[in-house]
N, C-alpha and C positions, 0 to 999 in steps of 0.2 A: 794251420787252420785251412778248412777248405773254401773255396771260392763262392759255395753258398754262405758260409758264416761270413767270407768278408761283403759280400751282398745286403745280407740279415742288418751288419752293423751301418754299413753306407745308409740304407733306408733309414735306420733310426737316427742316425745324425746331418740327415738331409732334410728328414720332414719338417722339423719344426721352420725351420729356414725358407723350406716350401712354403710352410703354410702363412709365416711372415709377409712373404712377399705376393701372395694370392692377396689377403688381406690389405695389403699397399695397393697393389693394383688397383683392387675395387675401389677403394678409397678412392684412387687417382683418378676411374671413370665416375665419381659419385662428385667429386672436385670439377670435372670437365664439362659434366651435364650442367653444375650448377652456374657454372661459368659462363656458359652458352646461351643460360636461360638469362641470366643478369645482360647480356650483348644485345640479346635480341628486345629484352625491355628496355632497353635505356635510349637503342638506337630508332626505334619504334616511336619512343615519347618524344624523342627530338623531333624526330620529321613533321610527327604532330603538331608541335611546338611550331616549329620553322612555318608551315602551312596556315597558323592560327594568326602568323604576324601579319597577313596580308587581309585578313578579313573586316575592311573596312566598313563603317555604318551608310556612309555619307560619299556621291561620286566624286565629288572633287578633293579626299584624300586619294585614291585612286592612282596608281601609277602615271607618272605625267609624260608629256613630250619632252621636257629639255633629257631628259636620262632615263633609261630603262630600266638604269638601277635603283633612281631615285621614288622611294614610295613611304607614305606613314607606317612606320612601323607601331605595334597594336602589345606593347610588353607583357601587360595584363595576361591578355588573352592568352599568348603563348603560354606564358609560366602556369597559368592557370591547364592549358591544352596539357602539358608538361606535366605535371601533378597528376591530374588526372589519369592518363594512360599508364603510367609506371606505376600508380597506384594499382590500376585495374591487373596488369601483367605481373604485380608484385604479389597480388590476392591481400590487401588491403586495402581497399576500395571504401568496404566502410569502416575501417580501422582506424580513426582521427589520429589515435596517440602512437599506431605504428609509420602512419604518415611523418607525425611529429621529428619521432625516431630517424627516417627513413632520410631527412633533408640534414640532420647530423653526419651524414656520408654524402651529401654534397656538399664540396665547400664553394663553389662560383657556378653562377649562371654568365654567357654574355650574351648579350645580342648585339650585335653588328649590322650600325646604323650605317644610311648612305655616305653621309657626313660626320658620324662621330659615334660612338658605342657607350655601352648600360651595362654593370655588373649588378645583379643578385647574388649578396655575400652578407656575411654577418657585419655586423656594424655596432658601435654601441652609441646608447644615448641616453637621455637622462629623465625621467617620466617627471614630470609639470608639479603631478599632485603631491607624489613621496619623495623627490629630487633621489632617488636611489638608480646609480646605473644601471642599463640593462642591455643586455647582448641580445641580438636577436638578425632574422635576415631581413634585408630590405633592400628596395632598390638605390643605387648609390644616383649623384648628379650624373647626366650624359656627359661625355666628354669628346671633345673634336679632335682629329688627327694631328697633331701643332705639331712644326717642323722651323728648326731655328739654325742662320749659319751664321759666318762669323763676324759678318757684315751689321747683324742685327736686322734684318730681312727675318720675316716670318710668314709661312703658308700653313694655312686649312690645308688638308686633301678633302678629297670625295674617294668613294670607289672606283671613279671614273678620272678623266682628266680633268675635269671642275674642280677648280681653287678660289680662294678668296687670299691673296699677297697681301701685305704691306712691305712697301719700298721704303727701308729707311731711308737711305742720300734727301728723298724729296718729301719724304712723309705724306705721301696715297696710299692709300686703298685700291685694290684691281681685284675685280672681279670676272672671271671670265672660262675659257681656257685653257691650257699649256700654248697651243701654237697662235692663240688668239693675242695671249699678254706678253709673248715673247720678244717681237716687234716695238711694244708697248714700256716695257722696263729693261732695266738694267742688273736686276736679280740672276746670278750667274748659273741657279740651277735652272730656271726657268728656257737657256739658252739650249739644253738639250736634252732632246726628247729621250734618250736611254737612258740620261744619268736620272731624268726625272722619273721616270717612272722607277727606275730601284728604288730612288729614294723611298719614293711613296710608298713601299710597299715595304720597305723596312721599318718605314717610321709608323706605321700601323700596327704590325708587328712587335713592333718593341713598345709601342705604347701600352698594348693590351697586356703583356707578358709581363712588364713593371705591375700592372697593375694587381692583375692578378697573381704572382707573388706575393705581394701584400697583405691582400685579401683573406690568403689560401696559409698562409702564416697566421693569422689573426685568428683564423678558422679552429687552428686547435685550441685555441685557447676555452671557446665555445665546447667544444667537441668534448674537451676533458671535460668539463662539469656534466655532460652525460654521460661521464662513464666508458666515452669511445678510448680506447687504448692503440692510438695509432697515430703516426707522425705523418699530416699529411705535408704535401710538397707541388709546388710544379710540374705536372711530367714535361718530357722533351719533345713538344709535338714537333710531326716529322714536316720538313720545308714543302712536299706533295699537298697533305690536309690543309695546310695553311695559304698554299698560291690557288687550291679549290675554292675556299670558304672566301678572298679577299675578291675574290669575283663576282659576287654577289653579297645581298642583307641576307642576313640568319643567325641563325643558334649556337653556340657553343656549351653543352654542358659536361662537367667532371662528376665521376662516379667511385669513392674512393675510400679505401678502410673497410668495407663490409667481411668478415670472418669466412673462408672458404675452406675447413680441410684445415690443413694447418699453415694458410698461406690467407694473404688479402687480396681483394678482386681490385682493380683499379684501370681504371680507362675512363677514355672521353667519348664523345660523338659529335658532328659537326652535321648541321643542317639548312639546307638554303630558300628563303623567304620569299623568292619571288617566285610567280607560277608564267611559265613561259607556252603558251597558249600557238597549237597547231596546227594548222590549215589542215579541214579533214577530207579525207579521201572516198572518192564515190565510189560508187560497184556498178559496174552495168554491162548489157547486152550488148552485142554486136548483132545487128537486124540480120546481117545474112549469114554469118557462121554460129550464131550462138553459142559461140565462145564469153564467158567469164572477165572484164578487166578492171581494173583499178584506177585513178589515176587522180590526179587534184581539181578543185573545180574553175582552176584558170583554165584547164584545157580546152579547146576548143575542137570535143568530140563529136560525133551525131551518136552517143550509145544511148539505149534506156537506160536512165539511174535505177536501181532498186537496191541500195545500201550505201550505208555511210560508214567507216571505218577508222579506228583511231590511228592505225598505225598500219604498215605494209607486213605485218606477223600476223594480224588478224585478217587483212583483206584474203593473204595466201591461204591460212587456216582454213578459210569458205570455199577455195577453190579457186581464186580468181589471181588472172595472171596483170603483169603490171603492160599497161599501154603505153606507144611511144607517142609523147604528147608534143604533137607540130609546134 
């Protein structure tokens, strides 16, 4: 045979093979866009979410002096802020029953309180009028940090070093501190400031994670009677998102089971509640170079102010150079 017929025959038993994996590929950018789109609505509703927690009615919910982490968190709002946007990015905004549909692929909401956290998960209960159970989401009791040793000593955390102990040996209450109650009792985590803060931040950690395990277990039970065909699970969030999030009040939601391709989309987003508010920066003239500067309003410049700026990326954008502030 000649080298065109073996050519001839190559082509014919290459193409199809070709044309398979054209067809995969596209698939696999038609899998990636949608994946991408599902990321950016989810992580979009959170920050939503996280930013709606702080929007208090009244000034003395308001973030206080004792903590900067400590402020009334607003659950409603969030979850509602939540709904909303991922509705809007999903293109079912006015879609009630694709809404409906759409919280069957979330199994847990949290929000993480100064002093203790809130899951939105399925739950069952029992209606008054029919006594027929019924599965549905809501929000579960808050629950506080608790941390127990072997002594029978029990601590609250906060996000911060705020605790409320009980000292078994003497049966008090101490409210305070870490280096405040240290002094004060005989609680042997309280004696050192390293081992106490791991704790604390394990025992938050595995608070939530028990729980929602749970929760997120219970979840399919819910899920199958709609039909969802998917085992959901805990994922492993990573020890980074999680020493981020324990920093501050905010959001945690899971996004999980939705049909992608021939694969399921599944991720979380984590988003932080409190708004951290920045001294903004002037712009002004220099009287005798008419040069351009920047600078904060502690300084003690002689320039004309003629702008205010949020950040030193916008001050530069306009032209203006940063001044050295005496």
């Amino acid at each position: 045979m000649k080298i065109t017929d073996w050519a001839i025959i190559f082509v014919l038993l290459a193409s199809p093979v070709l044309w398979v994996l054209q067809l995969h590929t596209e698939d696999l950018r038609v899998v990636h866009r949608i994946q991408v789109r599902y990321t950016t609505a989810l992580h979009t509703a959170v920050q939503d979410a996280a930013s709606a927690l702080n929007l208090n009615e009244l000034q003395q919910y308001e973030t206080g002096y004792g903590s900067v982490k400590s402020m009334r968190t607003d659950k409603d709002q969030a979850l509602s802020a939540f709904i909303h946007t991922l509705s809007i990015n999903l293109g079912i905004e006015d879609d009630y029953l694709g809404q409906g549909m759409m919280m069957a692929y979330i199994p847990a909401i949290v929000i993480i309180e100064y002093d203790g956290y809130s899951i939105y998960a399925v739950d069952e209960s029992t209606e008054i009028s029919s006594g027929v159970p019924e599965i549905s989401h809501r929000w579960r009791p808050k629950k506080p940090y608790v941390y127990s040793d072997q002594f029978g000593n029990s601590i609250a955390f906060t996000l911060d070093d705020a605790l409320t102990a009980y000292e078994s040996s003497t049966g008090q209450w101490h409210r305070g501190r870490q280096n405040e109650l240290q002094p004060m009792t005989s609680i042997p985590l309280l004696q050192n400031a390293d081992a106490f803060e791991q704790v604390r931040r394990a025992t938050i950690v595995r608070s939530i994670e028990d729980d929602l395990a749970g929760y997120i277990n219970r979840h399919n039970e819910y899920a199958a009677r709609l039909g969802v065909n998917y085992l959901f699970t805990l994922p492993l969030l990573s020890q980074e998102d999680w020493n981020n999030t324990l920093n501050d009040v905010g959001v945690v939601v899971f996004l999980q089971g939705i049909p992608v391709g021939d694969r399921y989309y599944n991720n979380y987003a984590f988003g932080g509640g409190r708004l951290v508010q920045n001294r903004p920066l002037l712009g002004g003239t220099h009287e005798m170079t008419g040069l351009k500067y920047y600078y904060r309003d502690t300084c003690s410049l002689n320039y004309r102010n003629e702008e205010i700026f949020a950040n030193r990326r916008e001050a530069a954008a306009k032209g203006y150079y940063e001044a050295a502030c005496p």
